[in-house]
N, C-alpha and C positions, 0 to 999 in steps of 0.2 A: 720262457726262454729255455727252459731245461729240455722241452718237448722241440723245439727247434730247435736243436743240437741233438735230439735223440732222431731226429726225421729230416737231418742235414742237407742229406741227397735232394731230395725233394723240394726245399724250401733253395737249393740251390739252384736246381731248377725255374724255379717260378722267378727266381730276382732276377736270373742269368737272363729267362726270357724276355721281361719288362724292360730290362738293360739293353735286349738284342733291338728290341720293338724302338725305342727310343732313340736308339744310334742310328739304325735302319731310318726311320721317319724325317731326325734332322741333319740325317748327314753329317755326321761330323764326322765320321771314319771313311768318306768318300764320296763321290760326289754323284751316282748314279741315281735316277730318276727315284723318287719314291713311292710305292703303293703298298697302301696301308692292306690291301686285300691279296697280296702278294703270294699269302701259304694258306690261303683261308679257307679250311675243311668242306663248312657250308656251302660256299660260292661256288665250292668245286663241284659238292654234287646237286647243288643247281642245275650248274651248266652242262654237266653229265646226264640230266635230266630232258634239258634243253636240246641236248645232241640225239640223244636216243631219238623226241617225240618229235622233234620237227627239224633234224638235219646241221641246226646250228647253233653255235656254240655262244652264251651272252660273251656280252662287249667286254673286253681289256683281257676276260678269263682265258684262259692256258692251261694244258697239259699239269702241268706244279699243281696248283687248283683241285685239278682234278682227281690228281695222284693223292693229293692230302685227304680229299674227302674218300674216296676208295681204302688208302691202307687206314682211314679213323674206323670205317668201316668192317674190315677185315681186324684190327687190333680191337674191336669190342667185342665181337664173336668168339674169339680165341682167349682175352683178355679180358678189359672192361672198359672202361671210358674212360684211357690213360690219358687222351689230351686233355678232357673238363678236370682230371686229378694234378696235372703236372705243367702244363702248359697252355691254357687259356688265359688271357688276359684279364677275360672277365670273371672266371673263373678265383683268380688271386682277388681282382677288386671285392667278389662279394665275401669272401671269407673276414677280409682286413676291416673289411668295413663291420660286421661283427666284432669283431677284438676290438675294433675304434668304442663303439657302443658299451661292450664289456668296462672300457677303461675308465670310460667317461660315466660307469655307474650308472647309465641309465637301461632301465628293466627294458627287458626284452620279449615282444609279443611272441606267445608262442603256437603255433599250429601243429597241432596232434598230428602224427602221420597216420591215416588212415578215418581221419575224422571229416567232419561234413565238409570244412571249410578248403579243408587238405584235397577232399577230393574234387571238390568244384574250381577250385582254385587251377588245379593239373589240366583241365582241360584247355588254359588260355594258351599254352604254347604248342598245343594238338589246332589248336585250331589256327594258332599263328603260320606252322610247320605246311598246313595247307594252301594259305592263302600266299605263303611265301613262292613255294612249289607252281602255283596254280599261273601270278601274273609274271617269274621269272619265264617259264615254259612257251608260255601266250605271247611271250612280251621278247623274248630272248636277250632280256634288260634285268641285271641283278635287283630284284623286289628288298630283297633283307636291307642294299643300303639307304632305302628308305626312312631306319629308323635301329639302326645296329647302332648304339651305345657308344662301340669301342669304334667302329668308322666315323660316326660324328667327333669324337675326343681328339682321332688319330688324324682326322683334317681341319680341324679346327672348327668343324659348322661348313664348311666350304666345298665339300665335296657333292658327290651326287645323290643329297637325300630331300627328304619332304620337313622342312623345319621343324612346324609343326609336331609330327611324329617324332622325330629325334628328341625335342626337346624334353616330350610327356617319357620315354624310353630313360633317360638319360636321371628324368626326378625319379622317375621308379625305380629304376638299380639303386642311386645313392642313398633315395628314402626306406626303399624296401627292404634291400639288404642290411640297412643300419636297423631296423626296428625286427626283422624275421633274419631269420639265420638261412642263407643260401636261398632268398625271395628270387632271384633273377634265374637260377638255373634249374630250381624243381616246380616252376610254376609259370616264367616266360619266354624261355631258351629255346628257338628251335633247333638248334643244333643239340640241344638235351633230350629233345621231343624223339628226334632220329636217330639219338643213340640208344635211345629207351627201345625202339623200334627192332633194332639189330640184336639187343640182347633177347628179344622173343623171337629166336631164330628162327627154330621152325614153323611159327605162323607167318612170319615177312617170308621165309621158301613159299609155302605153300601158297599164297596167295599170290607171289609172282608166276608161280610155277601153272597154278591155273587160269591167271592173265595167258600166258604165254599158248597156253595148249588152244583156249578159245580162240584166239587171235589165229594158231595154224591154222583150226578147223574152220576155216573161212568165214567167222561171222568178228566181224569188226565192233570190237570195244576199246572206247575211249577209255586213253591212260586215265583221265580224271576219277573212273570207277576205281581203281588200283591205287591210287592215292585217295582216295574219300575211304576206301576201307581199309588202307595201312593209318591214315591216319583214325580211324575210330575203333579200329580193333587196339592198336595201340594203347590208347586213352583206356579201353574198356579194363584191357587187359592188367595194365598198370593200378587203376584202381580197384579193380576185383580181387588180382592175385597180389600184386605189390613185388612178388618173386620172382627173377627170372629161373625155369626151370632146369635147364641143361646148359643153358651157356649164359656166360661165358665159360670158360673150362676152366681158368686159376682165380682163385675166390680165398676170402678171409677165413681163416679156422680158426676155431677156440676148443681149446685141449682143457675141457671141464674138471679135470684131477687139478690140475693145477693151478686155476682160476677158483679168485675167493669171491667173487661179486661183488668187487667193489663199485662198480659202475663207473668206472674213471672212462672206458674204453669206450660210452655211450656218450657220457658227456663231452668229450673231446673230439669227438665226430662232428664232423662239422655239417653233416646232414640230420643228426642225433637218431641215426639210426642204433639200434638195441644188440648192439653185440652182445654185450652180456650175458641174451636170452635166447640164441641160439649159439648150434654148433659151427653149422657153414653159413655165413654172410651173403646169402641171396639177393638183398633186396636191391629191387633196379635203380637206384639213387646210389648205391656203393660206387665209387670211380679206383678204388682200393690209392686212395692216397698214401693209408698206412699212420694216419696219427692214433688208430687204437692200438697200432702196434707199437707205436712209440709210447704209450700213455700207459702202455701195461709192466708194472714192476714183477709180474710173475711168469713172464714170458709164456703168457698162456695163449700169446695169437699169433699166425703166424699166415705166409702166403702159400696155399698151397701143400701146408703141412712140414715147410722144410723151414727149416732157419734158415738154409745156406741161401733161399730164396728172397731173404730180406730187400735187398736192393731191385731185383726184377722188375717189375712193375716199374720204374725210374730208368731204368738200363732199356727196357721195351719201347720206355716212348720214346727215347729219343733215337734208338735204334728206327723204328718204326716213320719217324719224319724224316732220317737223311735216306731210307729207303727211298719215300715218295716225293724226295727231292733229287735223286739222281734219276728215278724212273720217269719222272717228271723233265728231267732234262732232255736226254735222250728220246725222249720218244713224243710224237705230236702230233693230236686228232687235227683237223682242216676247223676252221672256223666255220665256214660254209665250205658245202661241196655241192654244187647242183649242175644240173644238166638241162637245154634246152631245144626246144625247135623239134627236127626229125627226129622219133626214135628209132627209126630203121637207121640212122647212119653211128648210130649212140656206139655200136660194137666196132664198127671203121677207126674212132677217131683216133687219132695220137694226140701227145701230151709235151706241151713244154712249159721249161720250168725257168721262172725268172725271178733273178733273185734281189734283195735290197730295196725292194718296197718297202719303203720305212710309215707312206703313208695311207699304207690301210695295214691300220694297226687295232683294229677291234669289227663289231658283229656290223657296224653302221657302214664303215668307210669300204666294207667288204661287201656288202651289198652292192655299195654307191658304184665300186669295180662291177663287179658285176654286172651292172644295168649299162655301162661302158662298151663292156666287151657286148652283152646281147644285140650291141648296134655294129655289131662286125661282121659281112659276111661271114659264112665257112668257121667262125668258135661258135664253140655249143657249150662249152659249159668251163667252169674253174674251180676250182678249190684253193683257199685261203689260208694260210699257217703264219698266223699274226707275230708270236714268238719269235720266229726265226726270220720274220720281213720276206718271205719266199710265197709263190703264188704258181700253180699250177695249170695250165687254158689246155682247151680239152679241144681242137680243131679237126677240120677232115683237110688233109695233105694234097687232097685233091683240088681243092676250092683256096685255100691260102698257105703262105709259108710262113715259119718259125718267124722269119725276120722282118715279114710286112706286119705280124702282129706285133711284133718289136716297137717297129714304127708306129704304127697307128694308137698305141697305149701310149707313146712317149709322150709327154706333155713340154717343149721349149721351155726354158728358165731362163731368167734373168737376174743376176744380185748386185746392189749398186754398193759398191765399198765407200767409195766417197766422193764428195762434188770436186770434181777438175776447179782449179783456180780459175780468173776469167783470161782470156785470152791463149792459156793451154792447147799445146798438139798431142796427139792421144796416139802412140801405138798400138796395135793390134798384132798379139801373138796368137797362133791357135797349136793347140795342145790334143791330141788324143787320150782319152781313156776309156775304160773299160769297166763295168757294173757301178756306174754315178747313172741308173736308169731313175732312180726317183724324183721326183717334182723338187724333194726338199734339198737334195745331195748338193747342186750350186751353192745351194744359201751354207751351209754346212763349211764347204771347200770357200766359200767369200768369207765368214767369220774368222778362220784362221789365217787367212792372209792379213783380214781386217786386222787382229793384233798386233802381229808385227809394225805397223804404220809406217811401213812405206808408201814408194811412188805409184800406188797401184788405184786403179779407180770401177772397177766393173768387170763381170763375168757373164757369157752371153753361154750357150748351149743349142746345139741344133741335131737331129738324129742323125747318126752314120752309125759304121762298124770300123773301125772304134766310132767313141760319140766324139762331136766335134765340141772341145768348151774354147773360146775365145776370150781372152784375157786382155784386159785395158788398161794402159798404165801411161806413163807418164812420159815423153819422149829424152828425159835426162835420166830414167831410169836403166840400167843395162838389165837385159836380159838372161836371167842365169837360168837354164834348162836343170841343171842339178836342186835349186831352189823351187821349181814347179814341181818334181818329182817325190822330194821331200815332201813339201806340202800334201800333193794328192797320197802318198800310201802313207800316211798317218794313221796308227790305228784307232787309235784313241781322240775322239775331239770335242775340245774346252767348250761347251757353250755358257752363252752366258740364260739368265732367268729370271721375269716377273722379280722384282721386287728383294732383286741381290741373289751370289752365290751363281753355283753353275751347275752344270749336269753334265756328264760325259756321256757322250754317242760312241759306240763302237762300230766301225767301217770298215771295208774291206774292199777300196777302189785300186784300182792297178793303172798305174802311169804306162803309154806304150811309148808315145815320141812325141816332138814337137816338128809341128809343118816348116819347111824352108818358104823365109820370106815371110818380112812384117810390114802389116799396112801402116799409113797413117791417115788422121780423120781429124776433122774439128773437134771444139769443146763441141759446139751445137748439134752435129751429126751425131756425139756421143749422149749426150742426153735425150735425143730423140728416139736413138738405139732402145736405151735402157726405161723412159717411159714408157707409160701402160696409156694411151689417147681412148678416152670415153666420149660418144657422142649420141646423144636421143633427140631427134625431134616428136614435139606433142601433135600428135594429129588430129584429133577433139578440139584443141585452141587455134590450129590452122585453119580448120575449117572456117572459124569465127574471127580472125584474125590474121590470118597470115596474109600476107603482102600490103597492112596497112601500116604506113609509118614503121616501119623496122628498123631496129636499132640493137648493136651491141654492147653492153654491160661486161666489165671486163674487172676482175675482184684477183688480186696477186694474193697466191698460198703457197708460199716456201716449203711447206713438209707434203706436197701432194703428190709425193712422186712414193713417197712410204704406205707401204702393204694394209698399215691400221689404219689409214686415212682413206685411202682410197676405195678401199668394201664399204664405206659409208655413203660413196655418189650416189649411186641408186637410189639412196634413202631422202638425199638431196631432189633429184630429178624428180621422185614422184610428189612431194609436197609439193615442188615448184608447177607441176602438173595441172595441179590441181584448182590453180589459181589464176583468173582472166587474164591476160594479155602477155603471160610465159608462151614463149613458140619453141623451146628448146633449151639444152642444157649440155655445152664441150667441156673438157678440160684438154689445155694444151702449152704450150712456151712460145712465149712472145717475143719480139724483136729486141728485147735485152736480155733474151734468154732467164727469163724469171718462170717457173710454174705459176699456172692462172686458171681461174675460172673464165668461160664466157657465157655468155647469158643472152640469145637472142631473144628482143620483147617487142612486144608493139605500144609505140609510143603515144596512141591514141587511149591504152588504157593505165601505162606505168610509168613512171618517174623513176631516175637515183634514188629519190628519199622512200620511196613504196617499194622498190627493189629491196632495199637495205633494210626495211623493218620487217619485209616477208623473210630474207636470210635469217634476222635476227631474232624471229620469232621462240619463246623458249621452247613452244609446242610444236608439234608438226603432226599434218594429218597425212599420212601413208595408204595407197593401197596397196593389200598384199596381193599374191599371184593368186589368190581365191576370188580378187573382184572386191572382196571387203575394205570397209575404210578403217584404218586404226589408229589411234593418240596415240604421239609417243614423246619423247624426250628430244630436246635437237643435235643432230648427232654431231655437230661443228657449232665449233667456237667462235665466231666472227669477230675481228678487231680492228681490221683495219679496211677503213671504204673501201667501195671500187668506183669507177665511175664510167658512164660513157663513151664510146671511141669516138672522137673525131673520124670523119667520112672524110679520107685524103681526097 
């Protein structure tokens, strides 16, 4: 207790952080999306990695990301490894988990620094530090959250790792650090691995420096050589010398007049590096936390040679992250940036930029753009800036214009607020606005009208300048142009989320006017509006059946007009596929205006009762778009019959 109040700053740090991480993850301070990889040093320079060697950037990561891992980088060189001293998460856990041990009396395994086990042991996160580098790179998919301790804890198991791996990660931290004093950071940490790295400053210069000069002189080597030799010079270096030589530049002093060798300042290190037994605290495990300088009653250690520098190191890191949080805001690599097709027209092209793509928001969905626009005459290429929902297309002016690419990326929306009563007339208002270009932007602007529970029933979308959105409501509803405008420039909007609670979306759509003149339509013209109609016939069971005894199979499913429901047909039609005497497979509304299946078969090889136990099946055999067959789960629930149409 007394050492934690002599090392305040620090230890206020570390709770301050855990408290930040906690409130961040559940939201209780607001209600913005959560990602647990949000500031995360490593993933940054992953994907700084990833940018360099192949153009793009891994998935969800960001500029923040990046900047964190770059200034951790920069503040060891200069410093030491103030974020593993003051603000890692796992960092705290393996200390406490020590003191847990301490308290509970139970002996503590010890590992000699510099002994067999110490130094066979150092190599597991050289080589983790590689294999992490090697399939983020290849993969442009973060590898660490495969098996990162604090990502598994900070999503519950639920995020995007390998079970497995997390699980064995998660016993070694708890087991490790509770029986070895700091097991997770000097033996499996790669973000320890590459801070160890930075503090042999000038062997990582040098080795990048002559990466760089062979690659001018026109002989092409793989970055993997540049990473197989940082990471095993590293490893060599660390266990040969143990020392970092020249940097960092501010390090531990101990003023020998004055120090009586108590070892207090050894034993309270929580690396049990040997202060005591030098003057300047070298050794590349030091993060200058500062508990030998709390633990010393003769004020014999100090940072740097100053007392007045006592707090520094504490004041640097957190200096040091809102740096690489505001240079992180401001400023933003492209996720992907590539170029296609002519490269003689590559220096022609011009550039437009379109903004509120909300849905290509990582390395995958930017691709998926990508392979979009490649099927557009005249764009050649894009660049992606996930952060800020903005997207850059690289066109020749000659061949198309800003606004037919407009067009042809625009994908129509549809969002149903609610089912019209039965017999209901439906007005039709149409509204202009301007940057709602995203797929998701309707469903967003339908949510927030959804709350209110008014007379409003559906929002349709169709490209213009403005975009055209058409609104459906109720014909006893009045129409208030002040209330649509309201709605569309909200900036902030409610949604709701999986399993309770909500997220705020931040938007920036501009209301321009509302059209003169409102239609009116049926219930049924309005539901057919807002339906999605799926229809496959099987041509394999046509050949074999088709025009013998045909008949329609008709199954009512009240939620098949909803988005979770309906990505499952597919999955429907090919089991049915698969199976003699199916000819086919609609979805549509029927003469009581109910959502339906219909089910064309030939009656020569199926019944109601063989229909309804094929539906019913728990299993279902799928082919995928590879031609393979696959077991899977049934992706509908069936409850209620269907049966046969009578032939009016």
């Amino acid at each position: 207790m007394k050492n934690l109040k002599k090392n305040w700053f620090r230890h206020l740090l570390q709770w301050g952080t855990l408290l930040a991480i906690i409130v961040f993850l559940t939201k209780i301070a607001g209600n913005e999306t959560a990602d647990p990889e949000a500031y995360c040093p490593l993933g940054g320079l992953e994907t700084l990695g990833s940018y360099l060697v192949a153009g793009s950037m891994a998935c969800s990561m960001t500029m923040t990301q990046i900047m964190m891992g770059v200034v951790l980088g920069i503040g060891v060189i200069l410093f030491s490894k103030l974020f593993c001293g003051y603000l890692c998460p796992l960092g705290w856990g393996s200390e406490y988990l020590a003191k847990l041990r301490s308290k509970m009396k139970i002996k503590e395994i010890v590992i000699k620094s510099g002994s067999m086990a110490d130094k066979v042991l150092r190599f597991f996160k050289y080589a983790l530090l590689f294999l992490v580098f090697y399939f983020t790179i290849t993969s442009s998919e973060l590898f660490c959250k495969n098996f990162d301790p604090y990502y598994a804890a900070a999503t519950g198991f639920q995020g995007e790792l390998t079970l497995w791996m997390a699980i064995i990660s998660i016993a070694l931290f708890i087991f490790g650090n509770f029986f070895i004093k700091m097991f997770w950071c000097k033996y499996l940490c790669p973000l320890g691995a590459i801070s160890n790295i930075f503090k042999y400053t000038i062997t990582f210069a040098v080795l990048v420096a002559i990466f760089a000069i062979v690659n001018l002189a026109g002989l092409s080597v793989s970055w993997i050589y540049l990473l197989t030799a940082a990471s095993l010079l590293g490893y060599l270096w660390e266990v040969i010398y143990t020392d970092a030589k020249v940097f960092p530049l501010l390090k531990v002093n101990r003023d020998t007049e004055k120090c009586n060798d108590c070892g207090l300042c050894a034993k309270k290190c929580p690396y049990s590096i040997d202060v005591d037994k030098v003057k300047t605290v070298k050794h590349v495990d030091c993060t200058l936390c500062g508990e030998c300088i709390s633990s010393c009653n003769k004020d014999a250690l100090t940072f740097g040679k100053k007392k007045s520098f006592r707090w520094l190191p504490a004041i640097l890191a957190v200096a040091l992250f809102i740096a690489a949080y505001l240079l992180g805001s401001v400023w933003e690599l492209p996720t992907i940036d590539e170029k296609w097709g002519d490269e003689a027209k590559h220096e022609q092209l011009e550039k437009v930029r379109v903004e509120g793509l909300r849905s290509v928001k990582c390395y995958g969905s930017s691709k998926a753009f990508s392979a979009q626009l490649q099927k557009i005459p005249g764009v050649y290429g894009v660049a992606t800036f996930v952060k800020h929902s903005v997207v850059d297309i690289y066109y020749s002016p000659a061949e198309i214009s800003p606004d037919k690419i407009k067009e042809l990326i625009y994908t129509p929306a549809k969002f149903k607020i609610a089912t019209p009563p039965a017999g209901a007339q439906i007005k039709v208002v149409t509204i202009r606005t301007e940057k709602m270009y995203d797929k998701m932007d309707p469903n967003y602007l339908g949510l927030q009208i959804r709350n209110d529970a008014k007379g409003y029933y559906g929002i349709e979308t169709e490209y213009a300048c403005p975009l055209i959105v058409r609104i459906y409501m109720d014909v006893n509803e009045p129409v208030d142009e002040n209330y649509f405008e309201e709605k569309v420039e909200m900036k902030e909007l409610i949604m709701p989320v999986h399993g309770g609670g909500t997220n705020i979306v931040k938007v920036d759509f501009e209301y321009i006017k509302m059209d003169e003149g409102i239609d009116t339509i049926s219930r049924r013209e309005f539901l057919e509006r807002q339906f999605n109609f799926y229809s496959k016939r099987y041509k394999t069971n046509e050949e074999k059946w088709g025009g013998k005894n045909e008949a329609v199979y008709e199954l009512v499913y009240e939620d098949l007009d909803k988005p979770l429901i309906t990505r499952n047909i597919p999955y429907l039609s090919s089991h049915l596929s698969l199976m003699d005497g199916f000819l086919g497979l609609e979805t549509t509304i029927n003469d009581k205006e109910e959502y339906c299946f219909r089910i064309t078969y030939s009656k020569d090889a199926l019944s109601d009762e063989k229909i309804w136990a094929a539906l019913t099946m728990p299993q279902w055999t799928i082919k995928t778009k590879d031609g393979e067959l696959q077991t899977s789960d049934a992706k509908f629930a069936f409850e209620q019959k269907g049966a046969t149409l009578e032939i009016q």
